[in-house]
RODOSE-130558 format. One record per residue (C-alpha): residue number from 1; y, z, x. Coordinates in nm, 2 decimals, padded with zeros to 4 digits. Example, Ala and Ser with C-alpha at 12.3 -4.5 7.8 and 13.67 -1.06 7.14 Angstrom:
2
 num      Y      Z      X
   1 -00.45  00.78  01.23
   2 -00.11  00.71  01.37
//
This chain:
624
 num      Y      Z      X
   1 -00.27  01.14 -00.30
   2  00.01  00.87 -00.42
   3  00.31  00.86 -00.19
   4  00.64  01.06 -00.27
   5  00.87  00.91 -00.47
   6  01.17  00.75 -00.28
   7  01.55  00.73 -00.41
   8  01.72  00.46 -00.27
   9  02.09  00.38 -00.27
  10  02.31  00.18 -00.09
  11  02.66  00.10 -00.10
  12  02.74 -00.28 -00.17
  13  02.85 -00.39 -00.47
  14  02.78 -00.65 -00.67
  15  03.14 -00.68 -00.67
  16  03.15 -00.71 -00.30
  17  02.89 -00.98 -00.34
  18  03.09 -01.19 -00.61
  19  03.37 -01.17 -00.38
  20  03.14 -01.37 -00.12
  21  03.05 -01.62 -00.35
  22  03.45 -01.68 -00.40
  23  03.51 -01.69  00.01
  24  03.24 -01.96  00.05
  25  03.28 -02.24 -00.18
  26  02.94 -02.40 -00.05
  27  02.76 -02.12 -00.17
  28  02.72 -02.23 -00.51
  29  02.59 -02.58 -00.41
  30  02.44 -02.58 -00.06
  31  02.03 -02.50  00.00
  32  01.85 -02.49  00.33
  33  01.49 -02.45  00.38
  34  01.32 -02.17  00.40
  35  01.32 -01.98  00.74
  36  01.09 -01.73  00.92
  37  01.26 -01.36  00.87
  38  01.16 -01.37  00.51
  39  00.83 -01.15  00.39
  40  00.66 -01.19  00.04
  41  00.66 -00.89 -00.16
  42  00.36 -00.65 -00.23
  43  00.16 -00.71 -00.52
  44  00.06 -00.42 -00.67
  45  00.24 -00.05 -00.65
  46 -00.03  00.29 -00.65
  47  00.07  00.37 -00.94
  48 -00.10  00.00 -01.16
  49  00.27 -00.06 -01.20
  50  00.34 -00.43 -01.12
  51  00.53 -00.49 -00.80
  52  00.58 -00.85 -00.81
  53  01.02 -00.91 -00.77
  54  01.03 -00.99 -01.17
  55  01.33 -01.17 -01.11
  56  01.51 -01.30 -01.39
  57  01.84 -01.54 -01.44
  58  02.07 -01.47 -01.74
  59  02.35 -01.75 -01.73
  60  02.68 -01.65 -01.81
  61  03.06 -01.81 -01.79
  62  03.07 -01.75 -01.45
  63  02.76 -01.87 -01.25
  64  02.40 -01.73 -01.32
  65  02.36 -01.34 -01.26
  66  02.02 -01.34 -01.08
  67  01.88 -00.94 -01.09
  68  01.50 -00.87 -00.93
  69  01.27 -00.57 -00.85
  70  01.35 -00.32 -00.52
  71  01.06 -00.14 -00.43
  72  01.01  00.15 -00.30
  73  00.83  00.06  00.01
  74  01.12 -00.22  00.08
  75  01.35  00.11  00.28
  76  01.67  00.16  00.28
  77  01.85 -00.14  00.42
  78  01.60 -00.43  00.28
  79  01.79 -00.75  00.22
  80  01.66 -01.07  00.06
  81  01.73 -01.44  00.04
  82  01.81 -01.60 -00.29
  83  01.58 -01.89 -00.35
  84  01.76 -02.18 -00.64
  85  01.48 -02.43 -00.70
  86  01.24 -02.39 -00.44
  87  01.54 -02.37 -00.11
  88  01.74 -02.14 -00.02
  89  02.10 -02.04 -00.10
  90  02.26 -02.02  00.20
  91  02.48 -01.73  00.34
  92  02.42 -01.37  00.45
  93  02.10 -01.20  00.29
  94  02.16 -00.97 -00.04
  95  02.21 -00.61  00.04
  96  02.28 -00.31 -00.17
  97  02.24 -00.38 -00.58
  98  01.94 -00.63 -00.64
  99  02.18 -00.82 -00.81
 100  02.34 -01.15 -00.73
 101  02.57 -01.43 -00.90
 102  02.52 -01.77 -00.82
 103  02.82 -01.96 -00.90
 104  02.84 -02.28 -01.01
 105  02.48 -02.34 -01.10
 106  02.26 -02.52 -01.32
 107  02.19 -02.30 -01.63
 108  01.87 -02.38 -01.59
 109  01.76 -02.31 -01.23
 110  01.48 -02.12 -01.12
 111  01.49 -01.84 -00.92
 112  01.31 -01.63 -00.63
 113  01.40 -01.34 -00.38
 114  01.19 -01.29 -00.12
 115  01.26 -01.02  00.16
 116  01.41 -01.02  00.52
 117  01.19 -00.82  00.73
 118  01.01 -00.76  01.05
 119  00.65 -00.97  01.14
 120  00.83 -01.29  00.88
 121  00.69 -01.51  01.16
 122  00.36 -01.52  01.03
 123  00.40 -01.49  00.66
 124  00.65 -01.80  00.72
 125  00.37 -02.01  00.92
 126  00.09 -01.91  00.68
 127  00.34 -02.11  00.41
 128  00.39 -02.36  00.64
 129  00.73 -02.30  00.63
 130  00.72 -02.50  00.24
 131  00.97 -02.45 -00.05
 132  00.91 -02.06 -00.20
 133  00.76 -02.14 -00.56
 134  01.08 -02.03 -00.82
 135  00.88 -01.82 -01.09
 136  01.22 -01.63 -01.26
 137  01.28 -01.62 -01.61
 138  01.55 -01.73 -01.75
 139  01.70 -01.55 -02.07
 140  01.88 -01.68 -02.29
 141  02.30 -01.51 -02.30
 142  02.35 -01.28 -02.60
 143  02.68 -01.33 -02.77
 144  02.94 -01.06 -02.79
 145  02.73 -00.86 -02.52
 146  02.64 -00.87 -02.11
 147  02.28 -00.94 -02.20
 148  02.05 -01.18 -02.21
 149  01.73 -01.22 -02.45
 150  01.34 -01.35 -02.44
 151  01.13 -01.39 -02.71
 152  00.78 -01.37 -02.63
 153  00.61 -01.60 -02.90
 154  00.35 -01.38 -03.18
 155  00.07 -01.54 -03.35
 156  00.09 -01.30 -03.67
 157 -00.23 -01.20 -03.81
 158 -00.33 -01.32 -04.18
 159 -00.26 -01.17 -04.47
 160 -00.59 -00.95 -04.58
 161 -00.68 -00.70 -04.86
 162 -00.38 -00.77 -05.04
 163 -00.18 -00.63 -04.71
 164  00.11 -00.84 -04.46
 165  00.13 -00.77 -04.11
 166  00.43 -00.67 -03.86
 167  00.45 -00.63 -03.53
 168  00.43 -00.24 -03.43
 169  00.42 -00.06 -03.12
 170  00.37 -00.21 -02.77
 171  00.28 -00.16 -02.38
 172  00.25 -00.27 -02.07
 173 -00.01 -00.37 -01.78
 174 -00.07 -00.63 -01.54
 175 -00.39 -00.73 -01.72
 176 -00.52 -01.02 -01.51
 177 -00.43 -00.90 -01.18
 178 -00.16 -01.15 -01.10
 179  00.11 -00.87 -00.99
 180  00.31 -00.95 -01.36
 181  00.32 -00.74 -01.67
 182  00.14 -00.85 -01.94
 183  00.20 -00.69 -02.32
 184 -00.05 -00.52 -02.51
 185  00.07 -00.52 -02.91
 186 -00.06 -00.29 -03.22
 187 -00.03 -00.50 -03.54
 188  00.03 -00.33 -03.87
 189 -00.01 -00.39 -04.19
 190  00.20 -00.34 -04.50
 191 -00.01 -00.06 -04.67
 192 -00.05  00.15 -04.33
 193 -00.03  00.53 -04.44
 194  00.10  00.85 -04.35
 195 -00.20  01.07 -04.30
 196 -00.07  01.30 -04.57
 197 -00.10  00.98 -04.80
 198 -00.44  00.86 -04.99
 199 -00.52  00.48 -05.05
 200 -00.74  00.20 -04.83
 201 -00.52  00.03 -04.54
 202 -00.57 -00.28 -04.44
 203 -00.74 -00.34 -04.06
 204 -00.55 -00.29 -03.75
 205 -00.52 -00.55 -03.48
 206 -00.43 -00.48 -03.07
 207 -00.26 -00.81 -02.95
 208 -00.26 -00.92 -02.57
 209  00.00 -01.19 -02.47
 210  00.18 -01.33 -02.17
 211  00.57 -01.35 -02.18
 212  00.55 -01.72 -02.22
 213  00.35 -01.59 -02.57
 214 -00.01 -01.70 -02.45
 215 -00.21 -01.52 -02.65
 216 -00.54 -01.33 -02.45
 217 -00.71 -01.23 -02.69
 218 -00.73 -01.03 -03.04
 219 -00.94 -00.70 -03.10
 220 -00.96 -00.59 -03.53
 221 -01.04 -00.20 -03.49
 222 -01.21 -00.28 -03.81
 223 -01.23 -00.09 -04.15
 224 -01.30  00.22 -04.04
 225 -00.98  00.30 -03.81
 226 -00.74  00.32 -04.06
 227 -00.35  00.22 -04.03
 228 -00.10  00.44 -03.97
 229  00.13  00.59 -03.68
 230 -00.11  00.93 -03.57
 231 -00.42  00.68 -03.62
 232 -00.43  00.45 -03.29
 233 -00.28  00.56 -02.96
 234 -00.36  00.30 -02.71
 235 -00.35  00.32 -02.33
 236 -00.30  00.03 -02.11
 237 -00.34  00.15 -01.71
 238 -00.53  00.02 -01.46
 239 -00.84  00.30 -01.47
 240 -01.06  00.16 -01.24
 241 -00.86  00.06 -00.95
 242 -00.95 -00.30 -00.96
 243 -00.58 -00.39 -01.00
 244 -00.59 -00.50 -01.35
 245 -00.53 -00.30 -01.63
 246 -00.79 -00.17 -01.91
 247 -00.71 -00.09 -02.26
 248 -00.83  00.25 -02.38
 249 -00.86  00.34 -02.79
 250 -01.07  00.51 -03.05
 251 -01.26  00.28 -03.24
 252 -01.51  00.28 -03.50
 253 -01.83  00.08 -03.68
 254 -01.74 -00.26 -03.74
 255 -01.42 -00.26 -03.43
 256 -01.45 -00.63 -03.27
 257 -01.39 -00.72 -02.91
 258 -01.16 -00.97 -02.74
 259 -01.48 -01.14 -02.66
 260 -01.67 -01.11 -02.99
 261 -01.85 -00.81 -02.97
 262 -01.92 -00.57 -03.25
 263 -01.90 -00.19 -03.19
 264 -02.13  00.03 -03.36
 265 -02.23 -00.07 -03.71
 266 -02.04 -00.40 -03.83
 267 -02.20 -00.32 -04.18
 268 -02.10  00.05 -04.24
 269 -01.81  00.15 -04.42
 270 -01.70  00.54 -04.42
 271 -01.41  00.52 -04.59
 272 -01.34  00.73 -04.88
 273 -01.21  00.65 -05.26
 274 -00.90  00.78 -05.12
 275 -00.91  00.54 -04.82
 276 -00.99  00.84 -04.53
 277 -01.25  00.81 -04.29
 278 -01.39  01.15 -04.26
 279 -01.76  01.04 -04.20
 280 -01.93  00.81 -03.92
 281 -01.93  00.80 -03.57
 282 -01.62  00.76 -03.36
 283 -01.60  00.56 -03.05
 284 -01.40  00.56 -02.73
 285 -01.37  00.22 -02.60
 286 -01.22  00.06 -02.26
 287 -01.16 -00.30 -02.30
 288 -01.12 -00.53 -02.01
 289 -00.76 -00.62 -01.99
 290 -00.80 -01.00 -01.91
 291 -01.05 -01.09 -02.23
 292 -01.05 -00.83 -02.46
 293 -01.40 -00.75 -02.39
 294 -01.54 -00.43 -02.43
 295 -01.64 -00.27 -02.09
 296 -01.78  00.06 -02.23
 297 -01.82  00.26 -02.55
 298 -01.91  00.65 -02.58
 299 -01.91  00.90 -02.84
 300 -01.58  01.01 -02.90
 301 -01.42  01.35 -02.77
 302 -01.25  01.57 -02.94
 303 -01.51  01.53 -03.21
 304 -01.43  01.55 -03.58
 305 -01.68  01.84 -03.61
 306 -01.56  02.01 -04.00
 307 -01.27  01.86 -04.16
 308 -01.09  02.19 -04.24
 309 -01.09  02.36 -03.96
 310 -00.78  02.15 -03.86
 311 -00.57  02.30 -04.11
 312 -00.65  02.10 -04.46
 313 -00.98  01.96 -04.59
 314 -00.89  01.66 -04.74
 315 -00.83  01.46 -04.44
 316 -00.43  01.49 -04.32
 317 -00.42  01.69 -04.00
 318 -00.81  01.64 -03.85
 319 -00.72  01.26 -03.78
 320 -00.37  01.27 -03.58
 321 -00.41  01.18 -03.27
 322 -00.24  01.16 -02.95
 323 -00.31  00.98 -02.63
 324 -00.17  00.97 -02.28
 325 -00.30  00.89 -01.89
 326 -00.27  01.15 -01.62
 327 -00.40  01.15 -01.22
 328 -00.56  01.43 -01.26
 329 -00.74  01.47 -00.95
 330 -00.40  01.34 -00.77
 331 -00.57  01.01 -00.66
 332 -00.66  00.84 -01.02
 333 -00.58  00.78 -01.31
 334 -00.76  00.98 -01.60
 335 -00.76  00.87 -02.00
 336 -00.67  01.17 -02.19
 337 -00.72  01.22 -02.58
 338 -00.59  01.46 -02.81
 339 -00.68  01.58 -03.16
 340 -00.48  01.83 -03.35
 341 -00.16  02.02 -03.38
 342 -00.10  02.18 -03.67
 343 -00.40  02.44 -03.64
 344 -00.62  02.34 -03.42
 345 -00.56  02.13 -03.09
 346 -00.81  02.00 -02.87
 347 -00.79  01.77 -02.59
 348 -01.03  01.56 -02.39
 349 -01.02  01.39 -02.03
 350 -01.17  01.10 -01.92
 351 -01.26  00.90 -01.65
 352 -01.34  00.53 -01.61
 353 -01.54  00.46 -01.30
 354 -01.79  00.17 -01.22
 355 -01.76  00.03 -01.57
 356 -01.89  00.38 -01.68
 357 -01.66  00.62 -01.91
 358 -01.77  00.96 -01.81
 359 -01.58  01.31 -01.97
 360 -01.38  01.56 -01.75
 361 -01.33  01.79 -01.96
 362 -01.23  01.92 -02.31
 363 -00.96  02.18 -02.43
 364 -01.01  02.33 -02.72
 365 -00.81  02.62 -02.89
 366 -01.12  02.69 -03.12
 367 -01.34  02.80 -02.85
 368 -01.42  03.18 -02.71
 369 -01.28  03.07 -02.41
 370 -00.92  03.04 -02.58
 371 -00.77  03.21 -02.89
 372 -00.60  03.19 -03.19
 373 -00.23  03.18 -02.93
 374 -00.33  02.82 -02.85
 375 -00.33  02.70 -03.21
 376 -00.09  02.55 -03.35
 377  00.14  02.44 -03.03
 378  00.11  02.09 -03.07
 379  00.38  01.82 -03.15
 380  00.40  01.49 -03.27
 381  00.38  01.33 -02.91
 382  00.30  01.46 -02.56
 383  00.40  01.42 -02.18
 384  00.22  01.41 -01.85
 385  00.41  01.52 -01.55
 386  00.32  01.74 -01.25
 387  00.48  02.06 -01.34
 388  00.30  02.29 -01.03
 389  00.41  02.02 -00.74
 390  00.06  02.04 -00.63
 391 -00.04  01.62 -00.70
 392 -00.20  01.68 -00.99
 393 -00.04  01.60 -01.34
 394 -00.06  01.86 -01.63
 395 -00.07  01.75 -01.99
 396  00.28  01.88 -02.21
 397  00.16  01.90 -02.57
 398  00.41  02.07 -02.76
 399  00.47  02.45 -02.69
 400  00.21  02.46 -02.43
 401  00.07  02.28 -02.14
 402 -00.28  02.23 -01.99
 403 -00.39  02.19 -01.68
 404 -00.48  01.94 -01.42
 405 -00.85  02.14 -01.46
 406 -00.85  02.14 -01.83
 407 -00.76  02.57 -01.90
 408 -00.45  02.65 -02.07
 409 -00.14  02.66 -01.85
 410  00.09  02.83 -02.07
 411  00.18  02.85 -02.46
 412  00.49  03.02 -02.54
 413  00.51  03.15 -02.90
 414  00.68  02.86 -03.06
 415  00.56  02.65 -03.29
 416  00.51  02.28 -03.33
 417  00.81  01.99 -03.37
 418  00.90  01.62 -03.36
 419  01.07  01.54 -03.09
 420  01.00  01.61 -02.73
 421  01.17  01.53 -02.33
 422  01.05  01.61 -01.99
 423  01.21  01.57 -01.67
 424  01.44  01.74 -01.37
 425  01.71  01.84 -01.69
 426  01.84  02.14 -01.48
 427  01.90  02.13 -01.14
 428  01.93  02.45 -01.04
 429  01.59  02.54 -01.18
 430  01.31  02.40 -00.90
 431  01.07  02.16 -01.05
 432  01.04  02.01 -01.44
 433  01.21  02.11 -01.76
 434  01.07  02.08 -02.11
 435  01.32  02.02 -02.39
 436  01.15  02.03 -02.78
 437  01.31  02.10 -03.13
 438  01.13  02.31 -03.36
 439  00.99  02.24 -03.69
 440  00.96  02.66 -03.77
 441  01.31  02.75 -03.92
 442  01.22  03.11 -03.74
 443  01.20  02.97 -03.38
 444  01.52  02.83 -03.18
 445  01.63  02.59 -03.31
 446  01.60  02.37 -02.96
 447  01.51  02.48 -02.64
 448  01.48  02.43 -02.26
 449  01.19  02.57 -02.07
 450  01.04  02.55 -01.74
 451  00.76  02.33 -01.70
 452  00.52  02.49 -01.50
 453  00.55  02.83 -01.69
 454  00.70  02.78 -02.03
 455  01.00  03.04 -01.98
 456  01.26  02.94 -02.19
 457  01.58  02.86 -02.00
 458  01.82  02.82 -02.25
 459  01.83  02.79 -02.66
 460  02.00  02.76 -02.97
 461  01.97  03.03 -03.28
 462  01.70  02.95 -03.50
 463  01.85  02.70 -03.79
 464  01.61  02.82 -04.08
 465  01.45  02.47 -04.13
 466  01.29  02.17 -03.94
 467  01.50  02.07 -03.71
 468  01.35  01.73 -03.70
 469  01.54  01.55 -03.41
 470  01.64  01.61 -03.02
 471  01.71  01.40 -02.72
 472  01.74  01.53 -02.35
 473  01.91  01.35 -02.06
 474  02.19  01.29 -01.87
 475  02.44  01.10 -02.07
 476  02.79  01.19 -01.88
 477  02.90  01.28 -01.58
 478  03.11  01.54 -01.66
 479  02.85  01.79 -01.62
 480  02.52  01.85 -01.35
 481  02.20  01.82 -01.48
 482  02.13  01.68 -01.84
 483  02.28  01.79 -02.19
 484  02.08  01.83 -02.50
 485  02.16  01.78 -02.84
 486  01.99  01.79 -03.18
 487  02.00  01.71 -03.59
 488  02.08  02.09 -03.65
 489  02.28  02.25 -03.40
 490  02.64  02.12 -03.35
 491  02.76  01.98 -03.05
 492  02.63  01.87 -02.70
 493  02.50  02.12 -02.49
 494  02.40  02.20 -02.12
 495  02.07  02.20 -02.07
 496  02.14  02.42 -01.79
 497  02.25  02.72 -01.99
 498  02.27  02.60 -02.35
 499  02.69  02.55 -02.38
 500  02.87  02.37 -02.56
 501  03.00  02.12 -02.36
 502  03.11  01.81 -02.56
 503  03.09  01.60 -02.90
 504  02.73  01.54 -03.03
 505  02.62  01.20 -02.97
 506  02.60  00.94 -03.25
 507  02.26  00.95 -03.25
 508  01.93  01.14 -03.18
 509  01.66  00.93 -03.10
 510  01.62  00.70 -02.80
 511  01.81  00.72 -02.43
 512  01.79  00.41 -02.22
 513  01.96  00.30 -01.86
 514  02.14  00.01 -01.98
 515  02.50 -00.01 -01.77
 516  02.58  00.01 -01.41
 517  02.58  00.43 -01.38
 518  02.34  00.68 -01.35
 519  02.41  00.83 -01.64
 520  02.17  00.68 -01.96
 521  02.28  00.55 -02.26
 522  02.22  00.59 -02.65
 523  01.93  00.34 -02.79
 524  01.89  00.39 -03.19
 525  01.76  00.13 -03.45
 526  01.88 -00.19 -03.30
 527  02.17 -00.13 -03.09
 528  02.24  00.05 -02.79
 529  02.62  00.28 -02.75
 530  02.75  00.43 -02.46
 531  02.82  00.81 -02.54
 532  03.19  00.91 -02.46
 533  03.44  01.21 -02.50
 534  03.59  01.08 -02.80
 535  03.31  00.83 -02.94
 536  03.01  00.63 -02.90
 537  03.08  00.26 -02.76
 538  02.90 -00.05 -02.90
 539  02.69 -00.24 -02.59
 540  02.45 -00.41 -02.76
 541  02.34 -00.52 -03.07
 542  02.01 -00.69 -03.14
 543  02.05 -00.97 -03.37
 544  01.74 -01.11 -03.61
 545  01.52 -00.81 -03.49
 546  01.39 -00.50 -03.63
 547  01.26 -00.16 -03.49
 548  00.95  00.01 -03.58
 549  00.79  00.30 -03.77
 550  01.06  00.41 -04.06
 551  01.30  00.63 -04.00
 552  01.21  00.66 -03.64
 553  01.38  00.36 -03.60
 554  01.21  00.30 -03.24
 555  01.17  00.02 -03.01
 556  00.80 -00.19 -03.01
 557  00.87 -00.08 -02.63
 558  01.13  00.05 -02.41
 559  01.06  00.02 -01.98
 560  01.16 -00.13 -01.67
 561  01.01 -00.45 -01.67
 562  01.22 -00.72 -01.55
 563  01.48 -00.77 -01.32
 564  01.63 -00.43 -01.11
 565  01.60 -00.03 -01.23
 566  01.76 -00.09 -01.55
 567  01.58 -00.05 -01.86
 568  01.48 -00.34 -02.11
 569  01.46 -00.28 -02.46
 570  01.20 -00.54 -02.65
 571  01.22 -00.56 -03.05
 572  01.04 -00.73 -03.25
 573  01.21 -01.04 -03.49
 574  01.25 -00.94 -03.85
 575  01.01 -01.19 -03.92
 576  00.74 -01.07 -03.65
 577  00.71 -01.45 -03.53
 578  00.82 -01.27 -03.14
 579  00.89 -01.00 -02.96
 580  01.25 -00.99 -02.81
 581  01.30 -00.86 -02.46
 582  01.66 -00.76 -02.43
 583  01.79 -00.70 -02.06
 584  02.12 -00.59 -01.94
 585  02.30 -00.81 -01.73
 586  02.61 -00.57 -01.66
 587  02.66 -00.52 -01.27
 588  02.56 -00.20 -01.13
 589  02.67 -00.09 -00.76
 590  02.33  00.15 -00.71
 591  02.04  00.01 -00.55
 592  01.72  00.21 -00.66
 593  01.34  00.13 -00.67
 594  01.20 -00.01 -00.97
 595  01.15  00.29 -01.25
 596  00.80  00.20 -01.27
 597  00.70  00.32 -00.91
 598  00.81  00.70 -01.06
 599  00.48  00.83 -01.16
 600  00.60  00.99 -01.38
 601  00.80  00.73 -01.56
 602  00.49  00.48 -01.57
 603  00.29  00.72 -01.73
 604  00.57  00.78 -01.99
 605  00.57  00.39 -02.06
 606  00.14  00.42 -02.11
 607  00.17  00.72 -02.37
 608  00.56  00.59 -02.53
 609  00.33  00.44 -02.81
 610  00.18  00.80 -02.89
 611  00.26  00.90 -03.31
 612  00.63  01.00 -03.31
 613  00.72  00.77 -03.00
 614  00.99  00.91 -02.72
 615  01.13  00.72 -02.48
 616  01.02  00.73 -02.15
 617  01.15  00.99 -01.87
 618  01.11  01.00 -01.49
 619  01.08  01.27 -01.25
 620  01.45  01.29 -01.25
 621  01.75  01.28 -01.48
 622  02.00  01.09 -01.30
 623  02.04  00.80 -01.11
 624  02.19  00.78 -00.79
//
């Protein structure tokens, strides 16, 4: 069983610590070799999160603002040494904040923390007591803002079938094992369809790069996986425990590997005169993360079996697809698939073991076992949390939950929607809440519910039409727990008991820790606001870049990648030539593990990419 989760927070400032630099002039300037107390960090978390210090450097007016990782297993008073260039910066060890400004230094200096702990003796003498290699990265300052920006080169696909290609929806994993994030990228092309639209798509492309934009290889899902956002849900996770990452998706005859290979048929071509593929086999397919190579490739589960019994028959609601990763044994990590929402849902889970893909187990509401009270539950996206507290993580899908065992935990009556949050939204309620809108003008209109049993907590009056949009979280301080607000009931409310208990947020879409509170902020299109009593507050705005998928106006990615717990925000350029990685550089007085050691939260970032994207929620609302 993965170790608890461990909220850390300690009380120095980075104001405390800019004040240092100011008492000792020779800070800035003066480096000393490395010395024994100092331990490297851990490479890999249990969760396949990397756990390297991902320190970065943003210059600004006053010195460079240095921010790195805190782990978990570091305790409550780790401290570090700042490494400029290979030596250290002299002076007392960083406490508190992983955050530190180095005054007075080169722009371009390179960067490394490494930890002050017990046993340094011998980690120092097995380096020989040599410089500490400085592997930050250094972003570049973002104008008008307390950011800094990396673009991560692309190498944009060609043009094909009369069809251009941007750069869609991404994820993380450390692919080669080297303790570092790598990203995994979905290419689109111009014609990609809703599935409620008929015509031929061009072919879809999954990307792998490194930050510097090294390219690892290409795979073309091929003719027969047609574009479009309920069409490929990827998963990126490390599966097999080898402590590199694997990349799960359906494919079909014709998909080709990293490496070269063909899947299937290269020759067949299922598509329809209206561009559906409702014929053929259909594959599930791990890829090895380093090469693109395909590992293994099985029959695909939930099968298509007959078209209408997923609500139409021409082709719209049997092929939307969602796709998440969940420890269901409490120990390791399971691929999970789903099929259907509308009508019909069924959901499969998988385990990769020994280079072998073998099935758990399937849900599906058609079978004797369930009932016609399982059908139509499902929304546009799903969650995986542990909603029972017994280790094992149960799959959210909508108005119901399944399992760690693959039986039907609870559906409660309301139908499907667009939007959906899970976390700790209500403190005085033990365990998880669920927050969804509703697309059924004759259910609420939002509601909360409790995780492990679907009881609704709290709601609004039904609105008498799709109520399309709803966010979740803790976004002030005013109030415990999180609020809740959506397109089509006025005001923000308490998740708690469903009051009105402020103005409605500027937006409804993403939520992202971006400033030095606990409380998140408001991520929509290309800019990121901090919600306030009278109005939202400009932070950021992305400049030359361009989010994703329509209307939804989402992120290629939003996660804790780089530098401490706050949250980077990566867009791609309005040209699709890169991918640019936005990170705060705002100082921040709490001291907290990385976001990516939260189960929870890491499987969030593996399924964010999943049709109607969400952003990504831990096992708890606030930071502290």
């Amino acid at each position: 069983m993965l170790p608890a989760f461990r909220t850390t927070t300690r009380s120095t400032t980075v104001g405390a610590l800019c004040a240092l630099a100011l008492a000792t002039p020779a800070l800035a300037l003066a480096v000393e070799p490395a010395s024994a107390p100092d331990l490297p960090p851990a490479a890999v978390d249990a969760t396949g999160a990397a756990a390297g210090r991902a320190v970065i450097s943003t210059p600004t007016p006053e010195g460079n603002r240095v921010g790195w990782r805190l782990l978990a297993a570091d305790g409550d008073d780790a401290a570090f040494h700042v490494y400029r260039d290979g030596v250290r910066v002299p002076g007392p060890p960083v406490t508190g904040a992983t955050s530190y400004l180095d005054r007075g230094a080169p722009a371009d200096a390179r960067y490394a923390v490494v930890r002050v702990g017990d046993g340094a003796t011998r980690a120092a003498a097995a380096r020989a007591d040599g410089p500490v290699t400085a592997d930050s990265l250094t972003l570049r300052p973002v104008a008008g803002a307390q950011a800094g920006s990396l673009d991560v080169p692309l190498d944009v696909p060609p043009a094909g079938d009369g069809s251009t290609y941007s750069a869609n929806d991404a994820s993380v994993g450390d692919l080669d094992g080297d303790g570092q994030y790598e990203i995994v990228l979905k290419w689109d092309p111009s014609n990609a369809k809703d599935n409620s639209q008929s015509g031929v798509t061009g072919n879809v492309y999954l990307d792998a790069y490194e930050l510097d934009g090294e390219r690892l290889w290409r795979v073309d899902l091929g003719r027969n996986i047609r574009a479009g956002a309920h069409y490929t849900q990827f998963q990126v996770y490390d599966y097999d425990g080898d402590g590199a990452a694997e990349v799960a998706v359906k494919t079909g005859d014709g998909t080709v590997s990293g490496t070269g290979q063909v899947i299937g048929d290269g020759d067949a071509d299922h598509r329809s005169s209206s561009g559906y593929v409702l014929s053929g086999p259909e594959y599930l397919t791990v890829f090895r993360g380093a090469d693109g190579a395909e590992l293994d490739t099985v029959d695909f589960r939930p099968a298509r079996g007959k078209v209408s019994d997923w609500g139409d028959s021409y082709g719209n609601r049997v092929d939307r697809f969602l796709a998440g990763t969940a420890y269901l044994d409490g120990s390791r990590p399971s691929i999970v698939m789903g099929r259907g929402y509308y009508a019909k849902t069924a959901v499969s889970a998988w385990d990769f073991r020994d280079g072998a893909l073998t099935r758990r187990w399937t849900f599906d509401s058609g079978s004797s076992t369930n009932g016609p009270e399982w059908t139509g539950r499902g929304n546009h996206q799903l969650s995986i949390a542990d909603v029972d507290a017994d280790g094992r993580d149960e799959i959210l899908y909508g108005s119901m939950a399944i399992d760690d065992d693959g039986h039907g935990l609870w559906q409660n009556g309301t139908h499907h929607g667009d939007a959906y949050h899970v976390s700790d939204l209500v403190p005085s309620n033990p365990g998880q809440e669920v927050f969804k809108p509703s697309e059924s003008g004759s259910d609420p209109a939002h509601w909360v519910a409790d995780a492990a049993t679907g009881r609704i907590l709290s709601s609004a009056p039904p609105a008498g039409t799709d109520n399309g949009r709803g966010v979740a979280a803790d976004v002030t301080a005013d109030h415990p727990g999180a609020e809740v607000w959506s397109s089509k009931v006025s005001g923000l409310r308490s998740a708690t008991d469903g009051s009105e208990v402020g103005r409605k947020p500027g937006s409804a879409n993403f939520v992202i820790w971006w400033d030095g509170d606990g409380q998140r902020e408001l991520l929509d299109g290309t800019h990121v606001d901090e919600y306030g009593a009278d109005g939202d507050t400009r932070l950021l705005t992305g400049e030359g870049v361009a989010s994703n998928n329509g209307t939804k106006s989402t992120p290629a990615l939003q996660a804790d990648i780089l530098g401490d717990w706050r949250e980077e925000v990566i867009w791609r350029t309005t040209d699709s030539s890169a991918l640019r990685i936005y990170s705060t550089d705002i100082p921040t007085a709490i001291a907290h593990p990385s976001l990516m050691e939260d189960r929870q939260y890491r499987l969030a970032v593996a399924w964010q990419n999943t049709a109607y994207n969400q952003p990504p929620h831990p096992s708890f609302a606030t930071v502290r």
